[in-house]
VEXDREN-2710 file (C-alpha; in Angstrom, 1 decimal):
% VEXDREN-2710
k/r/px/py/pz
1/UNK/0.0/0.0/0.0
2/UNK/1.5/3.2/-1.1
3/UNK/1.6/6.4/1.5
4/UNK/-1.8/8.0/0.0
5/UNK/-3.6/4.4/-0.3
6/UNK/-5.4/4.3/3.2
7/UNK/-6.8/8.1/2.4
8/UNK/-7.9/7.3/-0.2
9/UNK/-10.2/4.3/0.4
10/UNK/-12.1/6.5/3.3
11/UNK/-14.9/7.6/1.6
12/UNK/-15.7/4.0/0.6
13/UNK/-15.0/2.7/4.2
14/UNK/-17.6/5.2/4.6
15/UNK/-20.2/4.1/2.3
16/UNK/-20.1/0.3/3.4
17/UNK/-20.2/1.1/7.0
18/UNK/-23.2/3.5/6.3
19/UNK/-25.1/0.8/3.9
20/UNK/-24.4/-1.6/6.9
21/UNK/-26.1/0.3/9.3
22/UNK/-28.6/1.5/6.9
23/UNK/-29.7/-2.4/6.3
24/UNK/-29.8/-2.9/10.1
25/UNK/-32.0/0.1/10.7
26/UNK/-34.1/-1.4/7.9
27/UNK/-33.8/-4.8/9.3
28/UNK/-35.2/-3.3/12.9
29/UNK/-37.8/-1.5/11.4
30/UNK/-39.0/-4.4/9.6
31/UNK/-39.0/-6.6/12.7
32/UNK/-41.3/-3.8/14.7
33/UNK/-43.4/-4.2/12.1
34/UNK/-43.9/-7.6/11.7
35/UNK/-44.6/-7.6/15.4
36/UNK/-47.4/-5.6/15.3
37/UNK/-48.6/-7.5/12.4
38/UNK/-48.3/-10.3/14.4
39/UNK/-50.2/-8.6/17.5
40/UNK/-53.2/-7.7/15.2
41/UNK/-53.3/-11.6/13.3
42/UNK/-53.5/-13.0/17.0
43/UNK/-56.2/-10.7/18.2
44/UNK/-58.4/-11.4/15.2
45/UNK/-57.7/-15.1/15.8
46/UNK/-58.7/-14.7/19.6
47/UNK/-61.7/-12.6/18.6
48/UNK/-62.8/-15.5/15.8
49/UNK/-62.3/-18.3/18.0
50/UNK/-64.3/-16.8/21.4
51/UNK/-67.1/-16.3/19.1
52/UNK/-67.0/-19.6/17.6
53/UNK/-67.3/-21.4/20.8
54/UNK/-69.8/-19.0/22.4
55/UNK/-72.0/-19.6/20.0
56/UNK/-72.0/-23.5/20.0
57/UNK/-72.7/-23.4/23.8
58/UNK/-75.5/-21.6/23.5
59/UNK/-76.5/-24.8/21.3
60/UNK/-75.9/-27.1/23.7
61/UNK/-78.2/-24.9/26.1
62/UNK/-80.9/-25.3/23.8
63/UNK/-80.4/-29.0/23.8
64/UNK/-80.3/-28.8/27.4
65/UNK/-83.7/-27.1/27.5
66/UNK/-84.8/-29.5/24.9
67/UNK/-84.3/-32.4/27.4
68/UNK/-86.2/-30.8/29.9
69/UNK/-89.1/-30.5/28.4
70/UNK/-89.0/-34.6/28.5
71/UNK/-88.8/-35.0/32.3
72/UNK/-92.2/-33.8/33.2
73/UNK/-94.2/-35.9/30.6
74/UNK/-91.8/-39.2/32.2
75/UNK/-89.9/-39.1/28.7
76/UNK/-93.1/-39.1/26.6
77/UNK/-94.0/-36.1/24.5
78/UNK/-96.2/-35.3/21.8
79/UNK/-95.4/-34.1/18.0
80/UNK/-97.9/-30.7/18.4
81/UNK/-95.9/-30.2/22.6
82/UNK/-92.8/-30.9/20.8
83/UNK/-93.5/-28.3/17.9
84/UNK/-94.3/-25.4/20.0
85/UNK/-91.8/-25.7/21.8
86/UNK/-89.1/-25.3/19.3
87/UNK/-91.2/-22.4/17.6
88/UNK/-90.7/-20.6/20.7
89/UNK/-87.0/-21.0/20.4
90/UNK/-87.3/-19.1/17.4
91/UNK/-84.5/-21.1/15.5
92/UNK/-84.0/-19.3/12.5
93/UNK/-83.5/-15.9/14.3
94/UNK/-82.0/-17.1/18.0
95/UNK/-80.0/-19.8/16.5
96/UNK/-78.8/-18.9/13.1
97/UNK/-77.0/-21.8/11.1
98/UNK/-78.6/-24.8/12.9
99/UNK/-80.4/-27.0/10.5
100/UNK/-83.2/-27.9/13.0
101/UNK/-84.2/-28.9/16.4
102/UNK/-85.4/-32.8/16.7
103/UNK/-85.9/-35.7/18.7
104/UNK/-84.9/-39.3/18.0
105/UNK/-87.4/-42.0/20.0
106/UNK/-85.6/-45.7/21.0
107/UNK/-88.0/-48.2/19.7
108/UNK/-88.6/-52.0/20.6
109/UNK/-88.2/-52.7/16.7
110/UNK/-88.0/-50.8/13.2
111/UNK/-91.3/-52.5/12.9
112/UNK/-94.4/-54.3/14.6
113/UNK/-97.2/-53.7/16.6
114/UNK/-95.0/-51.7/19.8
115/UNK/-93.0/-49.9/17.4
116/UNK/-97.0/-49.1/16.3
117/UNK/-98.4/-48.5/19.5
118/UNK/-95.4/-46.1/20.4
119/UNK/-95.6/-44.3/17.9
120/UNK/-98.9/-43.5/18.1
121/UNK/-98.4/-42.4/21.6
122/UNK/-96.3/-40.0/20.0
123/UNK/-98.9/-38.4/18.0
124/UNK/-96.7/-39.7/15.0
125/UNK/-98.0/-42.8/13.4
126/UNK/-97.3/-42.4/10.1
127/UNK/-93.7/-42.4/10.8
128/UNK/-91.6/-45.3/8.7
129/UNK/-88.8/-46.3/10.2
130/UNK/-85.5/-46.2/7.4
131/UNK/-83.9/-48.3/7.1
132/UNK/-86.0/-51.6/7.3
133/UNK/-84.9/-54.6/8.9
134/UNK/-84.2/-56.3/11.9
135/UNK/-81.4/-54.1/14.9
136/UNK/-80.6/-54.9/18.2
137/UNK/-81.4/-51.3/19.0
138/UNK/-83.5/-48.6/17.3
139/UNK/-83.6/-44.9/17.3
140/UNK/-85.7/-43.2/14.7
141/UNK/-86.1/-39.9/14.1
142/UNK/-89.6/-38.9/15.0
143/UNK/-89.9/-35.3/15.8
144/UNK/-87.7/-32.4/13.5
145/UNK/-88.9/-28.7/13.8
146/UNK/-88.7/-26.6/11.7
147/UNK/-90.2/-29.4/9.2
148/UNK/-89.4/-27.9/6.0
149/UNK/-88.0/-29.9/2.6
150/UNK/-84.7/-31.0/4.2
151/UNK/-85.9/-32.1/7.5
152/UNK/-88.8/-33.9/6.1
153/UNK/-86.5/-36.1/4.1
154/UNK/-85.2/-37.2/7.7
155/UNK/-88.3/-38.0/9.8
156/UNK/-87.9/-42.0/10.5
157/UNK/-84.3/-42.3/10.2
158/UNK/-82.6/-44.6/12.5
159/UNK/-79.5/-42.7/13.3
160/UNK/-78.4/-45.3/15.6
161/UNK/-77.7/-47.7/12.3
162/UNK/-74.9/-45.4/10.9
163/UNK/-71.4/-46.1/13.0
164/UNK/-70.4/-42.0/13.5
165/UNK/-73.3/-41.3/15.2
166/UNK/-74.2/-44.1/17.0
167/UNK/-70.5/-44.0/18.6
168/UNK/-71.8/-40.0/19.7
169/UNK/-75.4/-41.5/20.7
170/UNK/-73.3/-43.8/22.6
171/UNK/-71.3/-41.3/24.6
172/UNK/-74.1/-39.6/25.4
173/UNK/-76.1/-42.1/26.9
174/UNK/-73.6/-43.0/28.8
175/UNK/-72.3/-40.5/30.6
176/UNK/-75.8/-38.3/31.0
177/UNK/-74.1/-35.0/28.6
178/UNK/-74.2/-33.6/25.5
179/UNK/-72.0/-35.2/22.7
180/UNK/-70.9/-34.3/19.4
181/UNK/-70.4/-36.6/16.4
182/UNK/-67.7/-36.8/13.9
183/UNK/-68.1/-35.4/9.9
184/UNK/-71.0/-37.3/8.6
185/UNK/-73.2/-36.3/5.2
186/UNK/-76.6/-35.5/6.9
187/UNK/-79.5/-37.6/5.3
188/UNK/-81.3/-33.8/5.0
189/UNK/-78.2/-33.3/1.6
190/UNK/-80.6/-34.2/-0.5
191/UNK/-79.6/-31.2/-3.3
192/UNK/-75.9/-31.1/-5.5
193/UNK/-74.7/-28.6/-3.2
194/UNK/-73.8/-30.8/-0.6
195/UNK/-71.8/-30.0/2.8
196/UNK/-70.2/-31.8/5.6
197/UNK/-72.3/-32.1/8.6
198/UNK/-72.1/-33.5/11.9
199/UNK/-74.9/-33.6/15.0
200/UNK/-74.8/-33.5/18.5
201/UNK/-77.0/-35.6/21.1
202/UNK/-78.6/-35.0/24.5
203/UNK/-80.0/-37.9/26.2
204/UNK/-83.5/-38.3/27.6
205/UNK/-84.4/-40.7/30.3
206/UNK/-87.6/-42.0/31.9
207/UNK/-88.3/-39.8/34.7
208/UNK/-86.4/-36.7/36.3
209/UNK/-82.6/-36.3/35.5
210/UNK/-79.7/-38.9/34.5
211/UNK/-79.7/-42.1/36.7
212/UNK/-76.5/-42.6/38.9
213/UNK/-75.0/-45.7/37.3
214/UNK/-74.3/-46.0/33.4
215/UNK/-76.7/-49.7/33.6
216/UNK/-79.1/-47.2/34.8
217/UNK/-78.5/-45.1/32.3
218/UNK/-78.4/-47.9/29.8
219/UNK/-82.0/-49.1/30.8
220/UNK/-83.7/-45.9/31.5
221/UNK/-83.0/-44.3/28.1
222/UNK/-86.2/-43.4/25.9
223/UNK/-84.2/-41.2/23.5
224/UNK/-82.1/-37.8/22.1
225/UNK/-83.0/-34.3/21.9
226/UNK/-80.9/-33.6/19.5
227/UNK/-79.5/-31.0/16.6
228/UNK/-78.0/-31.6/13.0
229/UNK/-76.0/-29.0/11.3
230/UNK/-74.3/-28.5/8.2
231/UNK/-71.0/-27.1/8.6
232/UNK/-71.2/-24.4/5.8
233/UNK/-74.3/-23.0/7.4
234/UNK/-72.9/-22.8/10.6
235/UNK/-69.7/-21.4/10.2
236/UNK/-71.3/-18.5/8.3
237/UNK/-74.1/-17.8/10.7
238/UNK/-71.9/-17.8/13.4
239/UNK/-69.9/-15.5/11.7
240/UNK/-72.1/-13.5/9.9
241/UNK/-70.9/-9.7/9.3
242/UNK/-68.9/-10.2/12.2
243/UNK/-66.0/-12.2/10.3
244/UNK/-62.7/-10.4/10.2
245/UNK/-61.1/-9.7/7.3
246/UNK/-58.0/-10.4/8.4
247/UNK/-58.1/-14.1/9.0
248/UNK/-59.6/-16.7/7.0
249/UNK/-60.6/-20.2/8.3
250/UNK/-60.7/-23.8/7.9
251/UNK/-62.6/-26.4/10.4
252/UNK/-61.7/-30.0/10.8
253/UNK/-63.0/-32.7/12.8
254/UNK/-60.5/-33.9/15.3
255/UNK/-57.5/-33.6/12.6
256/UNK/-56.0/-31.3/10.1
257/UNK/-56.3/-33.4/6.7
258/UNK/-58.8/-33.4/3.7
259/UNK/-60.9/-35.9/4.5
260/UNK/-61.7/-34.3/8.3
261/UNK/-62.9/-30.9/6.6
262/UNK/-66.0/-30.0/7.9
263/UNK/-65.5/-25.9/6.4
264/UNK/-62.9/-23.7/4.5
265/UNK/-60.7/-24.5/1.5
266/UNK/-58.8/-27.4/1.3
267/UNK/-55.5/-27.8/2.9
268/UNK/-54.0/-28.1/-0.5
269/UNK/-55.9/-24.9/-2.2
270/UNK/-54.1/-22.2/-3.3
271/UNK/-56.1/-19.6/-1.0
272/UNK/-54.7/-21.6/1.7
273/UNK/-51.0/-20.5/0.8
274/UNK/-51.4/-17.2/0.7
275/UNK/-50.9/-16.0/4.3
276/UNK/-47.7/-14.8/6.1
277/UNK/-49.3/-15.9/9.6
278/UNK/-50.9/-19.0/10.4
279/UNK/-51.8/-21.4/13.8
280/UNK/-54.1/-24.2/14.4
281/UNK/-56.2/-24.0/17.4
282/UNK/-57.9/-26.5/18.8
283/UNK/-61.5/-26.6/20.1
284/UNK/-63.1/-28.7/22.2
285/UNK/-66.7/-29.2/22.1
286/UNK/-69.5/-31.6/23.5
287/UNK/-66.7/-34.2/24.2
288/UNK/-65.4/-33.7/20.4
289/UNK/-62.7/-31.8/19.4
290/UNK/-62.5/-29.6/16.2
291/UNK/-58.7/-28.2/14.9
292/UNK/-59.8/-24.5/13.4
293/UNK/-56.6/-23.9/11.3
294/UNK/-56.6/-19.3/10.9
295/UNK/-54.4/-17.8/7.8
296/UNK/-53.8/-14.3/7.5
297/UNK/-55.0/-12.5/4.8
298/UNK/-54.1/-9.1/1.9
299/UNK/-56.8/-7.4/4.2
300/UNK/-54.1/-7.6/7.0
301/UNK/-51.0/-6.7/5.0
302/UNK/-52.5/-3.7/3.9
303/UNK/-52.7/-2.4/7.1
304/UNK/-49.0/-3.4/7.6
305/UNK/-46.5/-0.5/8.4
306/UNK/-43.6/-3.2/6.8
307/UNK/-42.9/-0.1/4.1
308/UNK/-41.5/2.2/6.3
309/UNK/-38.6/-0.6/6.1
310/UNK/-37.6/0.2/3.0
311/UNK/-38.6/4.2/3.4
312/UNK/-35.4/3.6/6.3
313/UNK/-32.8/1.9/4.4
314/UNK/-33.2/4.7/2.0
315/UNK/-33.2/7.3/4.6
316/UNK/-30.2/6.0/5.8
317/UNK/-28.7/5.6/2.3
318/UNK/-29.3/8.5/1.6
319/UNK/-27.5/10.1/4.8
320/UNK/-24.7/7.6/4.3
321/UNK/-24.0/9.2/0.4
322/UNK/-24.2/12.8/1.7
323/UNK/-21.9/11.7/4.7
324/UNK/-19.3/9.9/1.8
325/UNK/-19.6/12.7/-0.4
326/UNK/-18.5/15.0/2.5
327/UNK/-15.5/12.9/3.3
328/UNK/-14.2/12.3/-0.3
329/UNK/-14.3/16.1/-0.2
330/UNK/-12.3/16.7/2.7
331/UNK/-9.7/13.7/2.1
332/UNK/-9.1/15.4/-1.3
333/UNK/-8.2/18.8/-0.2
334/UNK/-6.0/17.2/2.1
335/UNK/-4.1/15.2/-0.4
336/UNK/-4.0/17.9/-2.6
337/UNK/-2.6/20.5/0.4
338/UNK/-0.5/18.1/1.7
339/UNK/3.7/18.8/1.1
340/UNK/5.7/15.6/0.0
341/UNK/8.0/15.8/2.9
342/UNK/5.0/15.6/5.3
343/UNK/3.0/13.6/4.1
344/UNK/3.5/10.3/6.0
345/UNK/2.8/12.0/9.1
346/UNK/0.1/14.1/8.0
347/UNK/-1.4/11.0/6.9
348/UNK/-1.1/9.7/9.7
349/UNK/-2.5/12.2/11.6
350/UNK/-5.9/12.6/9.8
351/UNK/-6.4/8.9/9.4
352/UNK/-6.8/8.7/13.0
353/UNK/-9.1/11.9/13.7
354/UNK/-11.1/11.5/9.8
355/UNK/-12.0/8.0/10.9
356/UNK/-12.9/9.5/14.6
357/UNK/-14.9/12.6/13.5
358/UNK/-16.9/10.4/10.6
359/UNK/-17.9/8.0/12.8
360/UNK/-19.5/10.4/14.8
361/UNK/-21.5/12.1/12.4
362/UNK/-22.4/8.4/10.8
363/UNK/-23.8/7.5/13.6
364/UNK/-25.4/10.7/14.7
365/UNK/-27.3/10.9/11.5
366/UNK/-28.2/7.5/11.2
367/UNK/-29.4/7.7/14.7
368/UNK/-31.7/10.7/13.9
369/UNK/-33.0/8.8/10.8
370/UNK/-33.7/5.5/12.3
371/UNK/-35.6/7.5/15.5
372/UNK/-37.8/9.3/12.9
373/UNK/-38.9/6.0/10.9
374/UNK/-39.5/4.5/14.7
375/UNK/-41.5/7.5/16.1
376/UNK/-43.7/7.4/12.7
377/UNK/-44.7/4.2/12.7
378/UNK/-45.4/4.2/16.7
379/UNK/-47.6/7.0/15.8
380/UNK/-50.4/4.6/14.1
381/UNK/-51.0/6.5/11.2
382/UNK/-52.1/4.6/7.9
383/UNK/-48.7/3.7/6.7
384/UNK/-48.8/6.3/3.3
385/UNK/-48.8/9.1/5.5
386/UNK/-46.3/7.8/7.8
387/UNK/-44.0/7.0/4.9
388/UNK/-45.3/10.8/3.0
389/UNK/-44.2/12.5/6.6
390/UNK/-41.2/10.8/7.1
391/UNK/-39.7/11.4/3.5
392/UNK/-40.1/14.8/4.6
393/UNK/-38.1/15.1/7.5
394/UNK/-35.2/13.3/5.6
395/UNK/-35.6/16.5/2.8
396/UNK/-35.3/18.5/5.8
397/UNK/-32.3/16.4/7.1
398/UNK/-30.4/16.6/3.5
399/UNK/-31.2/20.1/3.6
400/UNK/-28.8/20.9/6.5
401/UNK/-26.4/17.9/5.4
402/UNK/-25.8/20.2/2.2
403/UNK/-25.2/23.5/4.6
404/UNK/-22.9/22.1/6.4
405/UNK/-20.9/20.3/3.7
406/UNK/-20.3/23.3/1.7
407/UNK/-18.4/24.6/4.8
408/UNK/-16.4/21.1/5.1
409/UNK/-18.7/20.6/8.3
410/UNK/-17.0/23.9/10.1
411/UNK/-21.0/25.0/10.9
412/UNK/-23.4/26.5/9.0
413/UNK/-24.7/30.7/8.8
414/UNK/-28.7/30.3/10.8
415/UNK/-29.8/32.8/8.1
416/UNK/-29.1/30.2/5.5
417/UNK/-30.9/27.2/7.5
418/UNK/-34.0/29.8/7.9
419/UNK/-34.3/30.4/4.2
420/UNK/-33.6/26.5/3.2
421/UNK/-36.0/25.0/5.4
422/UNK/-38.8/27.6/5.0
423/UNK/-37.8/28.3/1.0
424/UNK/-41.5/26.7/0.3
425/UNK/-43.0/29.5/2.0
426/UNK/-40.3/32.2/1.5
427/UNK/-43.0/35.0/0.1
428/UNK/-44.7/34.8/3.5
429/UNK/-41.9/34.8/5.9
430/UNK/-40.2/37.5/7.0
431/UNK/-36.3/36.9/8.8
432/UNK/-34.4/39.1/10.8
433/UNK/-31.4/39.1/12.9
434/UNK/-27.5/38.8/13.2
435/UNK/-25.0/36.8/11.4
436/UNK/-24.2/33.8/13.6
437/UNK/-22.4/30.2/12.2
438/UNK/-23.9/27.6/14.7
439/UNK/-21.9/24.4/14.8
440/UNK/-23.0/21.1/13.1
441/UNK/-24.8/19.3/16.0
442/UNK/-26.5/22.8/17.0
443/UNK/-27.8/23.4/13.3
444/UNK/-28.9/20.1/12.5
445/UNK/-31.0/20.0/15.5
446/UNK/-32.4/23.7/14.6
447/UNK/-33.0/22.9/11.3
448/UNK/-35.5/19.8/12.0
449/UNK/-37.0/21.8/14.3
450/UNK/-37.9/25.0/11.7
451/UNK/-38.7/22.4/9.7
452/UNK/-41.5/20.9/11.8
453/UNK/-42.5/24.4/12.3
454/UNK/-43.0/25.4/9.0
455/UNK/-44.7/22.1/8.2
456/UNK/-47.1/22.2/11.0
457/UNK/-48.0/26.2/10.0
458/UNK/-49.0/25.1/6.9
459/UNK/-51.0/22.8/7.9
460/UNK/-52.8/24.1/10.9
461/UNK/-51.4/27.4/11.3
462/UNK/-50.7/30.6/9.9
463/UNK/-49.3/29.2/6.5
464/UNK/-52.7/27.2/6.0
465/UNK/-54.3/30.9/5.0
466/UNK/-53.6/33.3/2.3
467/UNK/-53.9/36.2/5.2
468/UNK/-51.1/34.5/7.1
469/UNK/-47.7/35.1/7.8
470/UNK/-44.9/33.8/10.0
471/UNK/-41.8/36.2/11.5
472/UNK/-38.8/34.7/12.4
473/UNK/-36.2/36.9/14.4
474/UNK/-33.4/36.1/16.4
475/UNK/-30.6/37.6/19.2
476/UNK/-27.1/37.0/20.2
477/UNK/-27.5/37.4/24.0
478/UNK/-23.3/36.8/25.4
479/UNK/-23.0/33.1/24.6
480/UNK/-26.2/32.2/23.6
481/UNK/-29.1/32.6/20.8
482/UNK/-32.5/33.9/21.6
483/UNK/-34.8/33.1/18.5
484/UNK/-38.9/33.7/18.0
485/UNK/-41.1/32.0/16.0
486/UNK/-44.3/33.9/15.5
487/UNK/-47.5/33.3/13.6
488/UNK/-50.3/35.7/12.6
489/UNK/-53.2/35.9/10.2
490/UNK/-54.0/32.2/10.4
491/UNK/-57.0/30.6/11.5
492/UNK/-57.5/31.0/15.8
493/UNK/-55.3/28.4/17.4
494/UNK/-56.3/25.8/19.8
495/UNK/-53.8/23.7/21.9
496/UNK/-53.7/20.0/20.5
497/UNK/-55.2/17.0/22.8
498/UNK/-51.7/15.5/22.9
499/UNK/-48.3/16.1/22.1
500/UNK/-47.2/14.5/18.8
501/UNK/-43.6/13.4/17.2
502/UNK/-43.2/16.5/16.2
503/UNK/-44.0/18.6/19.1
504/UNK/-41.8/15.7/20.8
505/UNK/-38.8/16.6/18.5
506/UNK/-39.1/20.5/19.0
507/UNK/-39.3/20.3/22.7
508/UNK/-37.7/17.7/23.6
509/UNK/-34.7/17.4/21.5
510/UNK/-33.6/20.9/21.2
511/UNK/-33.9/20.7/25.4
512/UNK/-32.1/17.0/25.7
513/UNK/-29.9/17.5/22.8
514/UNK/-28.5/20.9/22.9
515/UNK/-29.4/21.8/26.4
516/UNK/-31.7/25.0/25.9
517/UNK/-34.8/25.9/26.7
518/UNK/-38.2/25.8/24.5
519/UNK/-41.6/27.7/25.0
520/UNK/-44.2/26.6/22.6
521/UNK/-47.5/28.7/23.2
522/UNK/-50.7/27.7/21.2
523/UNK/-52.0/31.5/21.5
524/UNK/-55.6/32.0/19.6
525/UNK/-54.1/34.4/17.4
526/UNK/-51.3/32.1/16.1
527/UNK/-48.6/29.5/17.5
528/UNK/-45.5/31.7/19.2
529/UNK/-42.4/29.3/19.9
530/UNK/-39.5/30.9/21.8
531/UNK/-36.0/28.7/21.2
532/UNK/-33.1/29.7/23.6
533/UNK/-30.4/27.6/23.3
534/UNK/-26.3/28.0/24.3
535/UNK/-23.3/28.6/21.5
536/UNK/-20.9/26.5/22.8
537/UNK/-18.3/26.0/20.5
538/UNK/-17.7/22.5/19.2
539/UNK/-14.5/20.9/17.4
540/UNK/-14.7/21.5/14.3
541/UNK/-13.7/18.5/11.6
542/UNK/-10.7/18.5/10.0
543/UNK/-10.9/20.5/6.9
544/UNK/-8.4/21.2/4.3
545/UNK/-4.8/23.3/5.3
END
């Protein structure tokens, strides 16, 4: 490496240490976001599945209330008893999605005369038990409200001959609750558009309440209040206008796989692939239990604030290139001021207090960059405005950046920041005061905060009016600089609810950063903000001989 080599290669030290911390700010940025994304996909989920298994309770309450209806009459009820009492349930309103409210008799036989004569007692004797034939045990379908096309097609069905639901019948009777079956086809499918179905059964004995002993159960039986339901029907009234855009939904019986999907798309459909979050949940119900597998959805990524990541490594690009630019700059004077007899030690020299003195400002401005992008997206707006307001803070930050690199970062004349970060308004601002240079730290800080000034005036303020002006004036009190910001003509002026980034970033940072004092007054007759802050000199960076 020759004696100029290590100079040389500064500025492009520079630029890869910049566009490495420019990816990590990014890379943070992204991560907050997806967080939140997160945050919002698991609340929806919450919300879906509460509702979900609210509403099937409420079900098994009206199963419940079904079964008592029995005890009084000593199991036996009648069709017209049965029917008014389901018509006072109101299913189709109080119940939305169930398919119907029934009851399911155990008979001596499908057939004969005390199959006959029970029915009859029923107040159902035209009732043909399906399917025909000889059964150890017998459970036909006898009562089914509300008895329209589909549950007509159902009235005399042994459910007890199919294995599904005789294994939930089963349960039931045994252990005196409410059971659910497994995915069956319901015998009410009787159109092409055919879903998956599945039941659930509440057992009625002879007399008041469950026996004690599962014989006594056994023997005591006389049949099911029960409730069929296809899955499609369901699943949309139970979510109705309340389903979240965000996730979307498939139900399975007991197990994620095709051939236990009792709602949703397939597990191998494309709609299924689409989401950046996902999570299976079970849900236990009636003794059964159903895997509800949630997918996020575009509705949630366009609420996402992930953008902002890329707004960031720009930002921070884009501070990194004015940062280089200002280093090549000073790095060439010096080589080119630099005498051949001194120029191993004056490189020497510079190596160590360039690399110091551009760390510094790397890291300042990157800092400043990556606390704007985090302070707009903790501020919930919708992320184009985030993204619109943060693009122009950076303008206001390269704005400054070009001040002071014009001077080789020796400081930069206030009169200059006033008229680059109010230039968009510059017919309707009037300046006065001294000449002062403010160092690089000082101005920077100033600078953001005229900017927010400005931008706020012509928003809200003065600037938001043709009949409105701002005056900017300033004074060099012995080691310090008194300067007034003061609107007039604008609309009246009330003080805002909270205090927002900007506000923050006036206040705060000109306070914590360059240890002065700010007064921001929301007067009616226009905003007055009243910046005193110290002069104290700060070491310069090298610049060229």
């Amino acid at each position: 490496m020759n004696r100029l080599g290590l100079p040389r290669t500064l500025p492009a030290l520079v630029l890869v240490a910049g566009l490495l911390a420019s990816l990590a700010a990014g890379w943070q940025v992204e991560r907050m976001a997806r967080a939140k994304d997160r945050e919002r996909f698991n609340q929806a989920v919450a919300e879906a599945h509460v509702t979900v298994a609210a509403r099937l309770q409420t079900y098994l309450a009206a199963l419940r209330a079904g079964a008592a209806l029995f005890a009084p009459q000593g199991g036996e009820v009648t069709r017209d008893e049965f029917r008014a009492f389901a018509e006072r349930l109101d299913l189709p309103n109080v119940y939305p999605g169930i398919q119907g409210l029934g009851f399911s008799v155990r008979l001596p036989a499908a057939e004969g005369p005390e199959t006959d004569a029970a029915l009859r007692r029923l107040g159902t004797p035209e009732v043909v038990v399906k399917p025909a034939g000889p059964r150890p045990e017998v459970h036909a379908i006898v009562f089914l409200e509300p008895l329209d096309r589909r549950n007509q097609n159902a009235i005399g069905f042994d459910m007890y001959s199919n294995p599904v639901r005789r294994a939930a019948m089963a349960r039931a009777r045994d252990l005196g609750v409410s059971a659910m079956s497994g995915k069956v086809e319901l015998v009410q499918e009787i159109d092409r558009d055919k879903q998956a179905g599945f039941l659930i059964y509440h057992p009625v004995y002879g007399g008041r309440g469950a026996p004690a002993t599962e014989a006594e159960r056994r023997a005591a039986l006389t049949g099911f209040v029960y409730a069929p339901f296809r899955a499609g029907d369901l699943l949309q009234g139970i979510l109705g206008e309340r389903e979240d855009p965000r996730v979307r939904l498939a139900v399975y019986d007991d197990a994620v796989s095709p051939e236990n999907l009792l709602y949703g798309p397939r597990p191998d459909s494309p709609s299924r692939a689409d989401g950046r979050f996902s999570t299976v949940r079970p849900l236990e119900i009636a003794g059964r239990r159903w895997m509800i597998d949630y997918r996020s959805t575009s509705a949630l990524e366009a609420g996402s604030s992930r953008g902002l990541a890329l707004v960031t490594f720009l930002g921070g690009l884009l501070a990194t290139v004015l940062v280089a630019a200002a280093t090549a700059r000073q790095v060439s004077a010096r080589l080119q001021a630099e005498s051949e007899v001194e120029a191993r030690r004056a490189a020497e020299e510079a190596r160590e207090l360039l690399v110091a003195e551009l760390n510094h400002r790397v890291k300042n401005t990157l800092a400043t960059v990556q606390s704007i992008a985090a302070q707009s997206l903790r501020e919930g707006r919708p992320a184009a405005e985030a993204r619109e307001t943060f693009e122009a803070r950076l303008v206001a930050l390269s704005h400054a950046h070009d001040l002071l690199t014009r001077e080789n970062w020796r400081g930069a004349e206030l009169s200059e920041i006033v008229r680059e970060e109010t230039l968009p308004y510059a017919d309707r601002i009037t300046a006065e005061g001294p000449s002062v240079t403010l160092s690089p730290s000082t101005a920077l800080a100033l600078a953001m905060a005229l900017h927010e000034l400005a931008t706020n005036a012509a928003k809200y303020g003065a600037l938001s009016t043709p009949a409105g002006h701002v005056r900017i004036s300033w004074k060099l009190p012995p080691g310090r600089l008194d300067l007034t910001w003061r609107e007039a003509g604008g609309p009246p002026v009330d003080a805002p609810a909270r205090r927002g980034f900007g506000t923050r970033m006036i206040t705060q940072g000109l306070s914590r950063q360059l240890q002065g004092t700010v007064d921001l007054a929301f007067k009616p007759e226009g905003v007055v903000c009243c910046i005193d802050i110290p002069l104290a000199e700060e070491a310069p960076p090298l610049a060229a001989e």
